[in-house]
C-alpha distance (Angstrom), angle and dihedral (degrees) to the residues before:
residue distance angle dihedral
X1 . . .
X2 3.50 . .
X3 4.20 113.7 .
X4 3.45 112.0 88.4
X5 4.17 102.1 -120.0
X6 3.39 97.4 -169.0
X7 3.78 100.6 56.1
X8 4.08 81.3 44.5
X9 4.24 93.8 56.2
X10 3.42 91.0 44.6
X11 3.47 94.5 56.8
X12 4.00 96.0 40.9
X13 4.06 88.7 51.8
X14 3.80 86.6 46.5
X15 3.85 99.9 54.2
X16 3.68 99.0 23.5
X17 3.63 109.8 33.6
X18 3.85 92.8 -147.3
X19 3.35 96.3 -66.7
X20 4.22 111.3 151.3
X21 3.22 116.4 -90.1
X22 4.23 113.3 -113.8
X23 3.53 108.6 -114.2
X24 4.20 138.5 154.0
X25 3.70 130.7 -137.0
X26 3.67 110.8 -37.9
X27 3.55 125.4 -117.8
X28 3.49 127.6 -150.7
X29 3.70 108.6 -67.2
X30 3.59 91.1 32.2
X31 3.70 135.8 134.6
X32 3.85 125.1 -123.0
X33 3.80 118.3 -69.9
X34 3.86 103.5 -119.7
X35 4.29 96.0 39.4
X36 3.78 111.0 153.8
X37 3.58 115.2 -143.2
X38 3.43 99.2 -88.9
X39 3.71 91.9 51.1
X40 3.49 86.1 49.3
X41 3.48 97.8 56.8
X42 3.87 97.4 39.6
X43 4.03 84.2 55.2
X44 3.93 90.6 50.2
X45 3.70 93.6 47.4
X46 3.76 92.6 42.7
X47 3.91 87.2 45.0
X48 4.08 80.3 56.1
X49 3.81 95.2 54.2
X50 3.85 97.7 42.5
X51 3.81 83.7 49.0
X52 4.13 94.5 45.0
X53 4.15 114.4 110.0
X54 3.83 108.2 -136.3
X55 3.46 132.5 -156.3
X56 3.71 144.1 -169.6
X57 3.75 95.0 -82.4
X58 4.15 91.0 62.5
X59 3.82 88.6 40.1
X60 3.88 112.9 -83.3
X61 3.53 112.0 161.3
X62 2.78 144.9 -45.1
X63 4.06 73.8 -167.0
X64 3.48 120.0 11.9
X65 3.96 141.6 162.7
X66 3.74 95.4 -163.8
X67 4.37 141.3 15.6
X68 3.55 90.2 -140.1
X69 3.73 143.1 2.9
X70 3.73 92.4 -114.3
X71 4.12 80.0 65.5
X72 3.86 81.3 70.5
X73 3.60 116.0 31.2
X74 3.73 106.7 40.5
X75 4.11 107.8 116.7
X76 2.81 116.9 121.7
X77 3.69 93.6 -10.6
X78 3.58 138.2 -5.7
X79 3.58 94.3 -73.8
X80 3.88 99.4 42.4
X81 3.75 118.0 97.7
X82 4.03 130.2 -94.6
X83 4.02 132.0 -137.1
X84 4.03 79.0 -104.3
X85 3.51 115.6 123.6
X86 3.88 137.0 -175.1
X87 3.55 125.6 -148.1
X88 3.60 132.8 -131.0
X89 3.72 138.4 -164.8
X90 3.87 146.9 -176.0
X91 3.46 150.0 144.4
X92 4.07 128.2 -96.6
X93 4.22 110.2 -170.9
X94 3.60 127.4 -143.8
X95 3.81 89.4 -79.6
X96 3.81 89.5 56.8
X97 3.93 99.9 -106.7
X98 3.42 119.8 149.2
X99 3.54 116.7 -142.3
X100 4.57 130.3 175.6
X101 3.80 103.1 -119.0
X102 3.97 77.7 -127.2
X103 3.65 125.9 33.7
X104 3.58 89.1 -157.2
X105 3.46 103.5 48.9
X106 3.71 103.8 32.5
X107 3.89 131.6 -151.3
X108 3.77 100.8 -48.6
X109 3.74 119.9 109.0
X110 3.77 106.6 -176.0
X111 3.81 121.0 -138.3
X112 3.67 98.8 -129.0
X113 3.56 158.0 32.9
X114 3.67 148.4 -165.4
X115 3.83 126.2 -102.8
X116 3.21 122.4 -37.8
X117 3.66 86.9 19.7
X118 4.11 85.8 -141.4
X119 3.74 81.4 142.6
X120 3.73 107.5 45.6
X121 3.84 108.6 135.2
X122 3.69 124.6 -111.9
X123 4.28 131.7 -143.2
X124 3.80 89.9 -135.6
X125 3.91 112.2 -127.4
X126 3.91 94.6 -106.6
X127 3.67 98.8 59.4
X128 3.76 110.3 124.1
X129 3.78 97.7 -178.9
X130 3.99 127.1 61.6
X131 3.04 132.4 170.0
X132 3.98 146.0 170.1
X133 3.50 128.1 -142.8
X134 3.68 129.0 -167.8
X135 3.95 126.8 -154.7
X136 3.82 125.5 -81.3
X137 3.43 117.3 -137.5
X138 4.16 122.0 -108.3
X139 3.86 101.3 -153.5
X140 3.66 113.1 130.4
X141 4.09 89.0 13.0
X142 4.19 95.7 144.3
X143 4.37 87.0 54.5
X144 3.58 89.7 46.9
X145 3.57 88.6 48.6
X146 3.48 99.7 56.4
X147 3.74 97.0 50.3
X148 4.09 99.9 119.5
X149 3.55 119.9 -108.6
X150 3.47 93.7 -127.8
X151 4.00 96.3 57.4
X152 4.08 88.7 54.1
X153 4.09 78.8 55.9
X154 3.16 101.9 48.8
X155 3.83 97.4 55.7
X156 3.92 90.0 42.3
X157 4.21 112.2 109.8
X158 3.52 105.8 178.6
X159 3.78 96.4 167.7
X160 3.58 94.7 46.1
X161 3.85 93.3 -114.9
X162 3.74 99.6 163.2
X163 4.09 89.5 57.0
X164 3.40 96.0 -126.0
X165 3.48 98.2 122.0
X166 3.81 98.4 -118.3
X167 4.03 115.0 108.3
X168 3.79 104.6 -175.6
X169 3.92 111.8 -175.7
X170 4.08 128.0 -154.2
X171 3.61 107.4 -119.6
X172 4.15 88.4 -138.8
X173 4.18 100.0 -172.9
X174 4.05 134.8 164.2
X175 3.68 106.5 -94.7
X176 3.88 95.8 -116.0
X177 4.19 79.7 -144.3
X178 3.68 107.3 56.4
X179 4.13 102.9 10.7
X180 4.37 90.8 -111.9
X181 3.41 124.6 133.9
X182 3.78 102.6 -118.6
X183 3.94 132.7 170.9
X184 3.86 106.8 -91.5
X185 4.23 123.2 -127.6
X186 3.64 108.0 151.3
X187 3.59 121.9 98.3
X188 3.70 133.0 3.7
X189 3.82 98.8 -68.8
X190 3.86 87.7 37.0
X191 3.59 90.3 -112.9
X192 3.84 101.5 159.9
X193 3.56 127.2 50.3
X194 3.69 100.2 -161.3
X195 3.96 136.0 35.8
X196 3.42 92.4 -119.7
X197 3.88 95.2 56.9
X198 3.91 87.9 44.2
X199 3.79 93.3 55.9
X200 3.80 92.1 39.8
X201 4.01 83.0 51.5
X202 3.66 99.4 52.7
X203 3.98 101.3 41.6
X204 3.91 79.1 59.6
X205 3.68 103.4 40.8
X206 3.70 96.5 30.1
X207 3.62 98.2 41.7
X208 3.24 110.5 11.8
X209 3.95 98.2 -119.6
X210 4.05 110.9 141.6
X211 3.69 120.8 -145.3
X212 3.72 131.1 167.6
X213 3.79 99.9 -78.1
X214 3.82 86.1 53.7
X215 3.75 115.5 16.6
X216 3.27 103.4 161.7
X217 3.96 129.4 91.8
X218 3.82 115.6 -117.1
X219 4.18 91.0 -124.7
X220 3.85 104.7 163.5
X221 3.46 115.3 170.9
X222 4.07 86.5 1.5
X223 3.81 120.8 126.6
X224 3.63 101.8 -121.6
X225 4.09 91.3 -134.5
X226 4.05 88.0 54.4
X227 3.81 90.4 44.0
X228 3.66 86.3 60.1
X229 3.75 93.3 55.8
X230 3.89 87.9 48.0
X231 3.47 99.0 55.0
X232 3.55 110.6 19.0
X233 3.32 99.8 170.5
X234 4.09 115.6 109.5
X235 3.84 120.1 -112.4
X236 2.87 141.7 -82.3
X237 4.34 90.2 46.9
X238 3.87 91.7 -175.4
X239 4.29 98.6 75.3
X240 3.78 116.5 161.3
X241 3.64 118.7 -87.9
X242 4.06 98.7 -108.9
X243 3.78 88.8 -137.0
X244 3.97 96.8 51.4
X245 3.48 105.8 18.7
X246 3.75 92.0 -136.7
X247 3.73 123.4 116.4
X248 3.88 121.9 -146.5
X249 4.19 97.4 -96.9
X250 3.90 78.5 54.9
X251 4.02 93.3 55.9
X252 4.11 90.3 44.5
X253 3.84 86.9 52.9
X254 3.62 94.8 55.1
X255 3.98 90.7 46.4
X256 3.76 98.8 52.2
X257 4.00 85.4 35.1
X258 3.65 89.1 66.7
X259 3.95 102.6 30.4
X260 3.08 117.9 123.8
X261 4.08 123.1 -119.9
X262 3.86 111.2 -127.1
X263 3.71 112.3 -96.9
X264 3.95 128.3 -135.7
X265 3.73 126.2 -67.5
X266 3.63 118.6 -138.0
X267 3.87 120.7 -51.8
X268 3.40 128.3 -160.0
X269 4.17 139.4 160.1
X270 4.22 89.7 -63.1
X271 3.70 95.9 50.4
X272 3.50 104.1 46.0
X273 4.04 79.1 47.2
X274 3.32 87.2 55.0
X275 3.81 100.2 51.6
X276 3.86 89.1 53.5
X277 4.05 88.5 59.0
X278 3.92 90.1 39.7
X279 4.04 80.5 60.0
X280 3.92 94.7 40.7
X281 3.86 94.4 53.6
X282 3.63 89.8 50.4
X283 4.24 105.2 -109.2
X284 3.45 89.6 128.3
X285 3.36 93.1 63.5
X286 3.99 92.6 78.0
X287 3.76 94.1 18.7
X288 3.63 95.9 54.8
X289 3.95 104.0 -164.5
X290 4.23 94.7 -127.1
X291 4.06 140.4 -6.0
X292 3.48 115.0 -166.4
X293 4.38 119.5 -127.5
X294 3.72 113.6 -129.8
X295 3.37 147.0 -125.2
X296 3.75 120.0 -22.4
X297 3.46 152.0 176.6
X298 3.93 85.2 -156.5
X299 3.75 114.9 73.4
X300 3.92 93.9 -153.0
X301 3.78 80.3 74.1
X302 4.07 113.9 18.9
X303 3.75 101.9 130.7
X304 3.94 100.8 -36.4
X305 3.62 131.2 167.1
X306 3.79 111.3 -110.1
X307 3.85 98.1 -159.4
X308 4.25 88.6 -167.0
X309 3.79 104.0 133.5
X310 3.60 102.4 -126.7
X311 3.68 141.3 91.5
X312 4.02 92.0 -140.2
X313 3.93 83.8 -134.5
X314 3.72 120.3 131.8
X315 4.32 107.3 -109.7
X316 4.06 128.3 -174.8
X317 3.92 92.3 -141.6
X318 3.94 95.9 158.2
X319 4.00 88.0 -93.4
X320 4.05 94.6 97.7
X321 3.65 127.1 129.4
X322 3.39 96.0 -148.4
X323 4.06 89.4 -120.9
X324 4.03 114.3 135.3
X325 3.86 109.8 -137.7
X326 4.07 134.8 164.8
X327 3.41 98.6 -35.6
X328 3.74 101.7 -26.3
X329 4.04 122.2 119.4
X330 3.74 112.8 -126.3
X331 4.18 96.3 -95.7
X332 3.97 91.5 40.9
X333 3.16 124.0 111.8
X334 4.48 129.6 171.6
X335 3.70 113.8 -106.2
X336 4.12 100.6 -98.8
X337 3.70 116.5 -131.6
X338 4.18 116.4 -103.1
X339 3.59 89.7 -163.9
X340 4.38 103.9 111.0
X341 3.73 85.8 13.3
X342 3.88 90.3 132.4
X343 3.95 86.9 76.1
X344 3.92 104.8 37.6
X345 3.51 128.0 92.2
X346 3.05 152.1 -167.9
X347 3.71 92.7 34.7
X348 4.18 138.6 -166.1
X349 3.94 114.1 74.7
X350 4.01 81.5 -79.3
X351 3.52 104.5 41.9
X352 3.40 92.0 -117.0
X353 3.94 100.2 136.3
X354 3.73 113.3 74.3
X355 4.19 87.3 -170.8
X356 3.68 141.9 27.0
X357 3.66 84.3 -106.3
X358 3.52 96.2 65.1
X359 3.42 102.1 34.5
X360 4.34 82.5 64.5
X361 4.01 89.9 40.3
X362 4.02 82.5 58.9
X363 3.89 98.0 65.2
X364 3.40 140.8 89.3
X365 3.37 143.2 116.6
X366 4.03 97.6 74.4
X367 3.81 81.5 10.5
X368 3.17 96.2 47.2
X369 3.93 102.8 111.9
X370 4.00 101.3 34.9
X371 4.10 77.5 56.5
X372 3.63 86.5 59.4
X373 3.59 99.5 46.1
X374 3.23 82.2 50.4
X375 4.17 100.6 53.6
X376 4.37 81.8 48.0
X377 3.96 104.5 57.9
X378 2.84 117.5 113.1
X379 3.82 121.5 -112.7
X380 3.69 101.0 -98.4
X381 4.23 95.3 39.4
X382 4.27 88.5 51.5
X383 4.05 84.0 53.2
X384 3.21 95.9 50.5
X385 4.02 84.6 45.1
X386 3.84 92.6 56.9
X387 3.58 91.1 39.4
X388 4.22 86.1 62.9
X389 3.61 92.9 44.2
X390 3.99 89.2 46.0
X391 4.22 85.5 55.4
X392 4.23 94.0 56.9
């Protein structure tokens, strides 16, 4: 966090008077089309953060799976995902309860640590459940942000009412940043409500840097006296920048704020063929084609359509990793996002599906009769399926 914002804001208000900032189609990796200068700026410096390799001096570690959270989500963007993936681990009991080894520290086991690596993290012996998890992408996070609480209710159906066999649940959580029960989106158990909480989250589990959302080290296993020589540095690592007053959590918020989702490859007579039979077989059902964000003073979000194929509800579609999290069961996971699929792989929460095809072979359960629909197209209608699911 080296560029001095303030100096930078001050200038872009001076000279530009918040007007938006010109810009064509964006890429992936982009900002928002509209940004005013400030935005802009906020998104470039937060770009610089997310981007910034740390090391044990600034806090990293003393367990870590990453230096930076470009590491991750770089594919095909800074943003996208990475073949990186985190493990997990917990116990389920003879009654088939899943419980964290720690409470406190949860299920991840990071893959590394700093020098001497006295306090590198251990799966204890006993764990019967392991999993891996690879990243989610952040494209598009600020939209997906501003989707009402209330409209993620409103399409839950956790008893199935409807009879159509799919139950999705609202993953309703305490927003880690101001202590309210929000509706959670973030991650794949939909364990943070808000992108501020999900940065906050990661620089802590992923790197092991504390701030004052999450101030405490992830130690399991760790003696607390040797954890001190570890990582001698006091808590919370993330301070405000004296010249800013912005912290680094604050700086990835502003760059996945203003990121922009991945737009719409090229569509022709087969793929908008294909979206009717992705509705027909039932996939939209979960991966509902658009929400809309509401009100807001901001324009970048003021009642939009977020076209992100999902419902952001948490599902049991056969695909589970039988992990507990936030308010997710064991075999739940959240509905990912399709939009920008065209350019990730491998998918599922494990990365267990090298295609499309058997990502939807995978599921059941929930799933279990768009899967089926699926299995009985006919060749030329599952092309044209695949061909719509090549276009997001």
């Amino acid at each position: 966090m080296t560029r001095s914002v303030l100096a930078a804001l001050v200038i872009a208000c001076v000279l530009f008077g918040g007007s938006p900032v010109a810009q064509s189609p964006p890429a992936p990796g982009d900002p928002l089309p509209g940004l005013t200068p400030v935005e802009f700026e906020l998104f470039s410096i937060g770009l610089d953060d997310f981007l910034e390799v740390e090391d044990a001096e600034e806090g990293l570690g003393p367990a870590y799976n990453g230096t930076s959270c470009g590491g991750c989500h770089n594919v095909p963007a800074v943003g996208g995902i990475s073949p990186v993936a985190e493990l997990r681990a917990g116990m389920v009991d003879a009654f088939g309860n899943y419980s964290d080894f720690d409470p406190d520290a949860g299920s991840l086991f990071q893959l590394f640590s700093i020098p001497t690596h006295g306090c590198q993290v251990v799966i204890p012996g006993e764990a019967n459940v392991i999993a891996r998890r690879v990243p989610i992408p952040v494209f598009g996070g600020g939209l997906v942000e501003a989707i009402p609480d209330d409209s993620l209710l409103a399409l839950a159906d956790p008893l199935d009412l409807d009879r159509d066999g799919v139950s999705g649940r609202a993953a309703v959580i305490e927003d880690v940043a101001t202590g309210n029960l929000r509706v959670g989106r973030f991650g794949w158990k939909s364990q943070q409500a808000t992108l501020l909480a999900f940065g906050a989250d990661a620089y802590l589990n992923e790197m092991g840097i504390t701030s004052d959302l999450f101030p405490n080290e992830q130690s399991f296993g760790i003696d607390p006296e040797l954890m001190r020589l570890c990582d001698p540095l006091p808590d919370p690592e993330d301070k405000e920048e004296p010249a800013t007053g912005r912290r680094g959590i604050d700086n990835f918020e502003s760059f996945m704020t203003f990121l922009a989702p991945i737009g719409r490859g090229a569509v022709d007579d087969e793929v908008r063929a294909g979206e009717l039979v992705f509705g027909t077989v039932g996939c939209a059902t979960c991966h509902v084609p658009s929400l809309q964000t509401g009100p807001s003073t901001n324009p970048l979000f003021d009642r939009k359509t977020v076209s992100l194929y999902s419902d952001l509800l948490l599902h049991d579609v056969g695909t589970g990793d039988g992990i507990a999290q936030a308010a997710a069961a064991p075999n739940e996971v959240r509905t990912p996002a399709l939009w920008g699929l065209r350019f990730r792989r491998p998918l599922l929460h494990d990365g267990s599906a090298a295609t499309p095809t058997v990502a939807i072979r995978a599921h059941g359960v929930e799933a279990d009769l768009a899967r089926r629909g699926f299995d009985d197209l006919d060749a030329a209608s599952r092309a044209s399926l695949l061909a719509f699911l090549g276009s997001l």
